[in-house]
N, C-alpha and C positions, 0 to 999 in steps of 0.2 A: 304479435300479442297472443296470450292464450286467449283471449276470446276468436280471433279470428281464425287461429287454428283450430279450438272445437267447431266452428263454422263449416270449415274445411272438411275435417272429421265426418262431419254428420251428412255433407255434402256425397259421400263418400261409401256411408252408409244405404242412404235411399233415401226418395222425396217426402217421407213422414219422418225421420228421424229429423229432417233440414227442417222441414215447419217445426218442429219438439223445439227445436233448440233456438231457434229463431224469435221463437214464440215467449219463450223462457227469459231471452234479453230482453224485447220489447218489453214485458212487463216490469222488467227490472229496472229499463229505462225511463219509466212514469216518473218513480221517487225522484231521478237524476237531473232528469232534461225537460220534463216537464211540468215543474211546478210552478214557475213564476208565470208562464202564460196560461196555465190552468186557475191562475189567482184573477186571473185579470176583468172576469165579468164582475170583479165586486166592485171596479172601480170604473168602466170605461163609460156607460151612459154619466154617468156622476159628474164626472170630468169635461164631459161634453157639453153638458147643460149646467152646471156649475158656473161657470166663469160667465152668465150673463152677457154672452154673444148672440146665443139663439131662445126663443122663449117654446116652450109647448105650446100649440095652439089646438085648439078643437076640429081642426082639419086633418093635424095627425102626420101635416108632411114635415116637421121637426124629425119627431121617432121613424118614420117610415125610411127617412132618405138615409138616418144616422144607421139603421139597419141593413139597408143595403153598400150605404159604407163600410161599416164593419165585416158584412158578407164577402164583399169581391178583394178586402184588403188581405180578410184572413186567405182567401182563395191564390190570391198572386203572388204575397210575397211568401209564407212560410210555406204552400202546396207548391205552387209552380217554382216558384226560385230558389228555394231551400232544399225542398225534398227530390226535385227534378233534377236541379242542376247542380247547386253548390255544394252538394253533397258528395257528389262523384268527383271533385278537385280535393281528393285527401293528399296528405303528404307522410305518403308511407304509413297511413291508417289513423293520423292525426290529423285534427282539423282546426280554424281559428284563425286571427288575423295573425298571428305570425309563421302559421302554416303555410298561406298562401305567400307571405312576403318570402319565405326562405324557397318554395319551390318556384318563385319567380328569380330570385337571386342564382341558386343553383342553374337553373337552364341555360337565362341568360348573361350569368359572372356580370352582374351588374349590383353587387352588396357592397355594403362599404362597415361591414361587421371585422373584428380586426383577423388577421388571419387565422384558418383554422391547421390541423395536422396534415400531413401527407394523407392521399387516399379519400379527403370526403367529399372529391368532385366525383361522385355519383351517377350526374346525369352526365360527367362530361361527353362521352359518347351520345348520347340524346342532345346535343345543345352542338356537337358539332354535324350530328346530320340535320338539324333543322334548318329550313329554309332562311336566308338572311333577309328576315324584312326592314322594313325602313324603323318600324318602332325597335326591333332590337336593334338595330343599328345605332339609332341614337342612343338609347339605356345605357351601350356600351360606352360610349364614347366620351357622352357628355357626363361630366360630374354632376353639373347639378341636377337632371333630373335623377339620377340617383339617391341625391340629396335628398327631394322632391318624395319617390320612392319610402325611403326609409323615415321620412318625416310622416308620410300618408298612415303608416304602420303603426308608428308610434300613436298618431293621434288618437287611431282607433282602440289600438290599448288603454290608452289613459282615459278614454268614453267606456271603456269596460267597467274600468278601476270605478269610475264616478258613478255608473250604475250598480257599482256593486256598494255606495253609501246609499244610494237612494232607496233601491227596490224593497231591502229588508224596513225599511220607512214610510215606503209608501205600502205595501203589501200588510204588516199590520195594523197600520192606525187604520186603515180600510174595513179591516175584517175587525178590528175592534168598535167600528163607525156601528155598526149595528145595536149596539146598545142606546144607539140615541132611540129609539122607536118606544125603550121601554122605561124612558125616564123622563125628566122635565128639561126645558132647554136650558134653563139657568144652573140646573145639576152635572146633564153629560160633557159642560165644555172645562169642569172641573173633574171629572172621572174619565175622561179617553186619554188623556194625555198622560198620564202617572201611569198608568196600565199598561199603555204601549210604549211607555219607555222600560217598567219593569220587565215586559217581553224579550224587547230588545237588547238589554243587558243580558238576561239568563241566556237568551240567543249566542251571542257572542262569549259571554264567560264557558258556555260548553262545548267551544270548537277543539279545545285542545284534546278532549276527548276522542278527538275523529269520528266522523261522519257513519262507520264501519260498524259500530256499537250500537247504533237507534239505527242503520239503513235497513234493515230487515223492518221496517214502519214506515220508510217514505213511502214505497210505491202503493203498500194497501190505504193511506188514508190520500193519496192524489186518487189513485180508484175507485175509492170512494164518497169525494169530493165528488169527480167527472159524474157517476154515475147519480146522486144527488141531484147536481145541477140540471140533468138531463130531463129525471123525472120532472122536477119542478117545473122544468123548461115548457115538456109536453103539456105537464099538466096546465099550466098556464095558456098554451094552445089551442087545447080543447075548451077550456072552461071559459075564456075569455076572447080569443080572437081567433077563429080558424083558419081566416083569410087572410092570415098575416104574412103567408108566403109567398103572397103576390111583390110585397115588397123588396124582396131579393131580386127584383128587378132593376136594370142599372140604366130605367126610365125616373126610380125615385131618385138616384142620386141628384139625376140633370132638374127634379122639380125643387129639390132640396136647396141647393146655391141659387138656382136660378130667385124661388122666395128669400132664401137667409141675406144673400149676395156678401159681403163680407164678413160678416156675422158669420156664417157657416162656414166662410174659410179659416178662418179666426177657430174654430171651435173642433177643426182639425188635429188637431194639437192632443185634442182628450180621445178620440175615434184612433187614433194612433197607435193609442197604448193597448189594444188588441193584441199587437204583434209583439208586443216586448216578451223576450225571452223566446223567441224563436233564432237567435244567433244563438243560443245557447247549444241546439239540434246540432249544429255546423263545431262550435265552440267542445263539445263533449265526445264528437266523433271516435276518438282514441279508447274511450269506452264501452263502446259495441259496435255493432257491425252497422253498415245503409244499412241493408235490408228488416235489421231492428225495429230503428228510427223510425223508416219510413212506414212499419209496418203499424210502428203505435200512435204516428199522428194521422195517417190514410183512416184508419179502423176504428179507432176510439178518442182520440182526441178530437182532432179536426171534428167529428160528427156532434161530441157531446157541446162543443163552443158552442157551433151555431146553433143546437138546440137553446143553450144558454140565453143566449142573444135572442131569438127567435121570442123566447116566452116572458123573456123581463120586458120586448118592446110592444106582444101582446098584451099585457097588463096593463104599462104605461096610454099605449092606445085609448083604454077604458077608461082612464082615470087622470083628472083633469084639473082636480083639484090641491094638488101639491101648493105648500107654503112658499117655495121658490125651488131653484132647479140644481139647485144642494141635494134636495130630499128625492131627486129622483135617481134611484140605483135601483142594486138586488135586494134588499132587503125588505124593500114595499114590495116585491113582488114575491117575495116567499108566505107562504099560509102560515099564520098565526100559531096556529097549535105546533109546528115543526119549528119555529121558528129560534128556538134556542137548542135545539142538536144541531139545525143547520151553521148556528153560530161558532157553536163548539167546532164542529168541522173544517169550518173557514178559518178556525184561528189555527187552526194546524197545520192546514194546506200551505195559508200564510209563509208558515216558519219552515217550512219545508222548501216551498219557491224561494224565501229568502236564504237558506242554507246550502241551494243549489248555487245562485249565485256568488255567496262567498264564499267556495270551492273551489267557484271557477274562478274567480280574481285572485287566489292564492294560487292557482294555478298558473296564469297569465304570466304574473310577476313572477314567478318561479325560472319559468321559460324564459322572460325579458333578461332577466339576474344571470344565469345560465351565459346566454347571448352579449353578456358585457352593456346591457342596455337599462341596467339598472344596478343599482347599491347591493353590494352581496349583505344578505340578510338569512338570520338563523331558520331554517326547513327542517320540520319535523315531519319523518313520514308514520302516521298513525297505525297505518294497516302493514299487516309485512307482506300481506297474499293479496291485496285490492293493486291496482296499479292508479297512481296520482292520487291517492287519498292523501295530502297534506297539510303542516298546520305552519304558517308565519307566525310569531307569534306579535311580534313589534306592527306587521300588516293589521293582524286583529284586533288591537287594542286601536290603533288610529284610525278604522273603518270604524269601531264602534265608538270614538268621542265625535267623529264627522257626523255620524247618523244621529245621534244621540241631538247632538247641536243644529241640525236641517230642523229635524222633528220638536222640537222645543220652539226653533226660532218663528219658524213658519205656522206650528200647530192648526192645519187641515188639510187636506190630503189636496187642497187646489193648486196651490203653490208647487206641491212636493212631484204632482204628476205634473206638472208643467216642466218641472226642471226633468223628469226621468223621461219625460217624450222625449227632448233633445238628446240624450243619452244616448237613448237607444237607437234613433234613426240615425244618427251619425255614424253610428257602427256599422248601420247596415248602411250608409253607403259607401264606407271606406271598403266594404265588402265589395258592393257592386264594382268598384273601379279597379281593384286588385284581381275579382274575377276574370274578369274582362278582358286585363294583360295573362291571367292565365289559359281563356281560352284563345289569345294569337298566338304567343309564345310558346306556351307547354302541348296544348290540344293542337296547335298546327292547323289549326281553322279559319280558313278567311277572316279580313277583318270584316266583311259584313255581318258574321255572325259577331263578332265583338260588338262590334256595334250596334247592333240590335237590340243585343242584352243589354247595353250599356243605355242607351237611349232608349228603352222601354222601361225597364227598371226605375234606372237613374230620374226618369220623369216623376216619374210617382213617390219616388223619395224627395226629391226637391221641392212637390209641394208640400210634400208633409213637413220636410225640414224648416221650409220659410214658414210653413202657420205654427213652427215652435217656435222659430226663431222672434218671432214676434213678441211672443210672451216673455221676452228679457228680463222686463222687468217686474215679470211675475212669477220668479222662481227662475226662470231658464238660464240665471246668469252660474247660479252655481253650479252643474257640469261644464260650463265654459269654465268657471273659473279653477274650478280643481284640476283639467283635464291641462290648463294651464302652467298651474302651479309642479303637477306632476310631470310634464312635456316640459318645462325646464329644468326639471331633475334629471330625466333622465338623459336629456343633450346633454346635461354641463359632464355628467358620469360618462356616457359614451364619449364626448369630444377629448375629457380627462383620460380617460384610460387609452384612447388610441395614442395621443402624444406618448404617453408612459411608455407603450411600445416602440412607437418610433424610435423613443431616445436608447430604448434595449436595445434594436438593432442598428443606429448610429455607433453604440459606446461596446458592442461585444468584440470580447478581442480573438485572435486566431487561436488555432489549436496547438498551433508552432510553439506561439506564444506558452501555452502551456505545460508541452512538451521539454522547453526549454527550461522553463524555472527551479528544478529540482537541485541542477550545479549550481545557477546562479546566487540564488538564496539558504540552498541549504533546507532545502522541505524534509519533513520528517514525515514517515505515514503510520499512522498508529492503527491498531488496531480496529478493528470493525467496517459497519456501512456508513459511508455519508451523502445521505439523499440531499440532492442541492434542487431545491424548487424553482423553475425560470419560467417565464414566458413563450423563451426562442426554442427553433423548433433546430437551429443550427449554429456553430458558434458558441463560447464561452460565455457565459451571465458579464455585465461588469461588474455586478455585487460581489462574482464569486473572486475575481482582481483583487477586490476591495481586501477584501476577506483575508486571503492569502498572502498579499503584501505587509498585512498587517500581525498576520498570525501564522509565519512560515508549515505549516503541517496540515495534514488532511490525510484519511483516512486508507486503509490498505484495496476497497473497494470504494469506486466512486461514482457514485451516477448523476447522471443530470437529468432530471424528472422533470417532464413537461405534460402539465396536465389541459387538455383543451375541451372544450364545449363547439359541439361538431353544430353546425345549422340544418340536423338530421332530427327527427325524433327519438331515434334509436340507432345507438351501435349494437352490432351481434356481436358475442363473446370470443368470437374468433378473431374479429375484425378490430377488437381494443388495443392490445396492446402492440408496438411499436419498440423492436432494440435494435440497437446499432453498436457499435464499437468504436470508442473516439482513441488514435495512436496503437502505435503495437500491442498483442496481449500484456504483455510483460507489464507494463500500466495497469493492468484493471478496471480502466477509464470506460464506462457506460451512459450510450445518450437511451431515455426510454420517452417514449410519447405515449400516452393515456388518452384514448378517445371516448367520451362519452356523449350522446344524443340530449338536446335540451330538456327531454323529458325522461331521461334517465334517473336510474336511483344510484349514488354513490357511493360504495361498499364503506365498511367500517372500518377502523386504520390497521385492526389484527388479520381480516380476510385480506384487504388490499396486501399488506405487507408479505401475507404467504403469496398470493398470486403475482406481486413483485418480482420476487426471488426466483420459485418457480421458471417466472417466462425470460428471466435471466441467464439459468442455468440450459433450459430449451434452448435456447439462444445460440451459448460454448457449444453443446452437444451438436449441433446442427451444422452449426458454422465451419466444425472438424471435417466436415462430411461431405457439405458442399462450400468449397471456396471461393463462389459468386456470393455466398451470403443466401442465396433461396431455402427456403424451407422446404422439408419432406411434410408431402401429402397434400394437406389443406392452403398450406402457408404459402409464403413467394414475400418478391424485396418489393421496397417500393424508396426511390430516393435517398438509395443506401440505406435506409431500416427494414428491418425483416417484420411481415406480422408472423405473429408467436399465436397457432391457434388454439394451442394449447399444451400449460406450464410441463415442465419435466416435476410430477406427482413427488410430495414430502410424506415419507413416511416415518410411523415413531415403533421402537422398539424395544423392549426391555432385555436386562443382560450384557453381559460385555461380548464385544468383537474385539476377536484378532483379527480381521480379515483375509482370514485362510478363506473364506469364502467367497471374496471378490471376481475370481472367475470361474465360480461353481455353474452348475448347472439347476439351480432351485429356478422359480417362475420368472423373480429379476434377478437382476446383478443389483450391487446397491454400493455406493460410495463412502466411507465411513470417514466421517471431519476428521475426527481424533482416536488416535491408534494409543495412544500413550496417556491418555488422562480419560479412563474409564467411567461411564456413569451409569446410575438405572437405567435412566430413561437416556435414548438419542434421535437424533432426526438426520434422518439421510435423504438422500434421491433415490428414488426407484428407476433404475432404467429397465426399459423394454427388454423384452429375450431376446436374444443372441444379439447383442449391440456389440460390437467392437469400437472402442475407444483406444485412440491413444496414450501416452505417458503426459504428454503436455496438455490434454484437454482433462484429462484426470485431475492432475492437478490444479488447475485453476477451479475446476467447480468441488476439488475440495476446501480453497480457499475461500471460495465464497461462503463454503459453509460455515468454513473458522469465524467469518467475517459476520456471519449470521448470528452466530452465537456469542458473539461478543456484543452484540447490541446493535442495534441503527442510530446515530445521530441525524436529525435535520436542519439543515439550515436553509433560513428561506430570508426575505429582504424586507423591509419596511421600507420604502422610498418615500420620498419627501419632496411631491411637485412644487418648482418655485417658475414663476415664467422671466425670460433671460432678461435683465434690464435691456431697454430701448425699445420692449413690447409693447404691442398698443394697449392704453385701458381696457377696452372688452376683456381682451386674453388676459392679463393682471387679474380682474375681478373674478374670472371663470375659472383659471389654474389656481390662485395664491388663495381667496376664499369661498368658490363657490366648489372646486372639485375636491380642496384640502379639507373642507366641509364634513362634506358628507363619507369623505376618507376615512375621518376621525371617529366617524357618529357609524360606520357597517362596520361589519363581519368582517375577518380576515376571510383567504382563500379556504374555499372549503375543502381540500387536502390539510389547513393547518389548522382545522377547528379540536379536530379530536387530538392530537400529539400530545404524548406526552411532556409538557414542559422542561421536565431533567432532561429529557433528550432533545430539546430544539433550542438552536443561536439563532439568533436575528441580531441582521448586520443593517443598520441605518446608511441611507446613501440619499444627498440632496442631487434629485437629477431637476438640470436647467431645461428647459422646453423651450 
């Protein structure tokens, strides 16, 4: 990524230019990655004491113990396990639970993603010197932990997705909750609910904007939230409790349960929500550097929390006389005179925390969509120079009737934080567990250190998860239930699309086959390019059979385009494309394979289409030269396709050619289509200096120009999953309505979104499963 390389850069220059620039992400990273946990004092005492578990008492060990709860949770899991450890498991500078699932896939060939192209076994050297333990032993071997595996992944995603209806739900009716102080109680329970659903409307209607347009505003109003809060915090310190830091002692926890006893476990559940949106650190990786992250939650975050913390439970301390344990938040502890810029502030920070995380769920899905683990859905990229700045749009419209429908149904934030604790601890332990097999697996670390993590971590999650899980039936059911709802969309999608493959490589027929059909039938080749879109990455489509038998002709160039989503974050522009040669030249017959990383940006159909041709004509030229198929320079074969690191260059020219010039001596030589049908304007190939070609390579990459300029046709397939009588019901139910479903209701492939329709056929084909 360019951020990792100015890193580098500056790395490179000297140790004040690496802090400049280090320094420069971090605070860019506030707006990004830390707004939803920088929202979070506005709700976590509230939440605590809310739900009528534990009551304040004039002893003070309610606030004390809940204080040093909040101290040692924020301390372990986003200092010690986020910034320590999880941070350093990127996957090629991306980070997330599908990061972790693909760099455990990659190592140990233990994925069951449908296959990718030649070349994206990556680590395979890494994964063949690593020791064979017993856990990858098994991974390999056994399907269903695999199953197991990719089910763990999934869940964690779909806990993302359900945090991402929640948080913008709970983060402002929170910071709109401040207005109860300044009205009557029979007024605010009719004025917060309209207010924060108009917020969260304008929220969501301005995503399609991108994030890119107002980001130069997140990080100064998170900075000036933190810095806020911090005052207030101190001030509260000083003015009300000075010895409140005796209670960061983790003697008050043990006095805390030991009085609450289930009550305090119970109330778990609201102390929780401290940590939400610290996956997001791990979750946003791809957008700056560790050293960033770590630098703006070590330095100014993390500091101004527990000031936070620190001076709301100073306050609380002093004051004893709350109406019930609803009213005990930030907002009684903020001074009266400040009390409406602080408010103003909090509703921004709000929308800022919430717009971090619906970037990142439109991102997640992006990845999943990508990975064939979700419904291909329309992806707009807002920014052309940000990287991941995205907009779903069908995602954003059904996050904001979800959130819109919690918030109305529920109306107070007790409910809402009940159900986002669950959310969020699940995620982080789908983390822990994924961790864990990356440090046996990838890290090559005894399994004590696995286990250690996994059984220290894992502890402290588990009880926070069981004191959410309790609260079922008080809000906790709806991220079970979405995460549900979404986890069997995306099995029935994934299970649907793998058969789809299957039945591609049961029903493709040989090349022979191909090669034969010309006397048989009587094929006619007409003019131009014809891109035939397939899955296979070898072998003939059966669509293309279909096709052909039915409509004897196809085009004087032919390619067979296979477009794949690598479980990479990134392919390099060398490493994309993929040609081959299917029968003798004489054919024109072309297999190309397209590799892109889940987090890739997908060129548009007029750049793909020159860089098509291009790496086609690279190809001929190269192919002349070396007769193993290896490329000069950069390039090499891999599996009988060559990568093409880069296109043989289209140039345009005005004026006619005779091509007296063809073996001049100017800077290139250059190929000319058409000698006999002059135009202004033409486009040729530029070859290198002193290139000797032959007559026969000449030729064909003049025909591909012909072929160029007659136009490209595409044909690509509409299939039509039916499952084969004598199937059991499950499969029935899953292929015939639940995967035809949601077939009907997404996007075609995203190579067929922009085509132009005069120029693409689709050939309907019922395949049996």
């Amino acid at each position: 990524m360019d951020v990792e390389g100015s890193g580098a850069a500056a790395r490179r220059k000297g140790g004040w230019w690496w802090w400049r620039e280090e320094a420069v992400l971090a605070y860019q990273s506030l707006g990004v990655v830390y707004g939803e946990v920088a929202a979070a004092p506005l709700y976590v005492y509230r939440s605590a004491f809310a739900g009528g578990d534990i009551e304040h008492s004039a002893g003070n060990e309610e606030i004390y113990g809940a204080l040093s709860l909040v101290f040692w949770t924020l301390t372990l899991v986003p200092l010690a396990k986020y910034v320590l450890l999880v941070l350093r498991a990127d996957d090629a500078g991306e980070g997330g639970t599908f990061a972790l699932y693909s760099l455990i896939c990659r190592r140990v060939r233990a994925g069951l993603l449908p296959p990718c192209a030649a070349g994206e076994e990556l680590d395979a050297a890494g994964a063949a010197a690593a020791p064979v333990s017993a856990v990858r032993a098994a991974l390999e071997r056994h399907r269903v932990l695999q199953r197991l595996l990719l089910l763990l992944a999934l869940l964690g995603t779909c806990m993302v997705i359900g945090d991402g209806v929640l948080t913008p739900a709970v983060s402002v009716f929170s910071a709109v909750s401040g207005l109860e102080l300044s009205m009557d109680k029979d007024q605010h329970k009719y004025i917060l609910l309209p207010i924060t659903c108009v917020i969260l409307v304008c929220l969501f209607a301005l995503q399609h904007y991108g994030t890119h347009r107002v980001g130069f505003l997140f990080a100064p109003i998170v900075c000036l939230w933190l810095l806020c809060i911090s005052i207030i915090g101190v001030y509260n310190i000083i003015h009300w409790n000075p010895h409140v830091y005796q209670a960061l002692s983790p003697y008050y926890m043990y006095k805390f349960l030991r009085k609450t006893q289930t009550g305090g476990w119970m109330s778990l559940g609201g102390i929780l929500l401290c940590v939400t949106g610290s996956e997001a650190m791990y979750a946003d990786l791809g957008h700056f550097t560790q050293n960033s992250i770590k630098m703006a939650f070590t330095l100014l975050v993390y500091p101004a929390l527990v000031l936070a913390y620190m001076g709301q439970a100073a306050y609380i301390s002093r004051h004893h006389n709350f109406e019930d344990g609803s009213h005990i938040g930030f907002y009684v502890s903020v001074p009266e005179k400040i009390r409406w810029p602080v408010l103003g502030i909090a509703i921004l920070a709000s929308v800022v925390g919430s717009q971090a995380i619906i970037t990142g769920t439109f991102s997640i899905i992006k990845q999943c969509s990508s990975l064939n683990c979700f419904p291909r859905v329309k992806i707009v990229h807002t920014s052309s120079t940000v990287h991941g700045q995205i907009y779903i749009p069908e995602i954003n419209w059904i996050l904001m009737i979800l959130c819109l429908s919690v918030t109305i149904g529920f109306r107070d934030t007790k409910h809402l934080t009940n159900a986002q604790g669950l959310a969020v601890i699940t995620v982080m332990l789908v983390t822990t567990c994924l961790m864990s097999l990356v440090i046996l697996l990838c890290w090559n670390k005894s399994i004590v250190y696995a286990l250690s993590f996994l059984l220290f971590f894992g502890a402290i999650e588990v009880i926070y998860f069981a004191a959410s899980l309790v609260k079922f039936h008080e809000g906790a059911w709806v991220p079970v239930t979405l995460s549900f709802i979404f986890m069997m969309m995306m099995c029935v999608w994934h299970y649907g699309t793998k058969k789809k493959y299957e039945f591609d490589v049961q029903n493709k027929v040989s090349i022979s086959w191909l090669l034969n059909i010309g006397p048989s039938l009587g094929i006619v080749r007409v003019r131009g390019i014809g891109l035939i879109h397939t899955e296979l990455m070898s072998g003939i489509p059966a669509i293309f059979s279909h096709f052909v038998t039915n409509l004897p002709a196809f085009h004087q160039v032919l390619v067979f385009l296979c477009i794949k989503s690598v479980s990479v974050p990134h392919v390099q522009p060398e490493e994309r494309f993929l040609v081959g040669r299917i029968g003798p030249k004489k054919y024109r017959i072309y297999r190309v394979i397209v590799r892109y990383g889940y987090r890739d940006v997908q060129k548009d159909d007029v750049e793909f289409e020159k860089d098509l041709v291009s790496s086609i004509a690279e190809f001929i030229r190269c192919a002349d030269s070396n007769q193993n198929g290896f490329m000069d320079g950069a390039s090499h074969s891999c599996e009988g396709l060559s990568f093409i690191s880069k296109g043989l260059p289209l140039e345009e020219e005005e004026g006619e050619f005779d091509g007296s010039d063809s073996t001049g001596s100017s800077a290139h030589k250059e190929i000319n289509p058409n000698t006999t049908a002059p135009k202004p304007k033409r486009v040729r190939f530029a070859l290198p200096k002193d290139t000797k070609i032959d007559r026969e390579v000449r030729d064909e990459l003049q025909e591909l120009m012909e072929a160029r300029e007659a136009g490209m046709s595409f044909i690509t397939g509409r299939s039509h999953m039916k499952a084969k009588s004598g199937s059991g019901l499950i499969k029935q139910i899953v292929i015939n309505f639940g995967y035809e479903f949601l077939r009907r209701n997404s996007r075609g492939p995203a190579f067929a979104v922009n085509l132009p329709h005069v120029s693409t056929v689709e050939v309907g084909m019922i395949c049996l499963v």
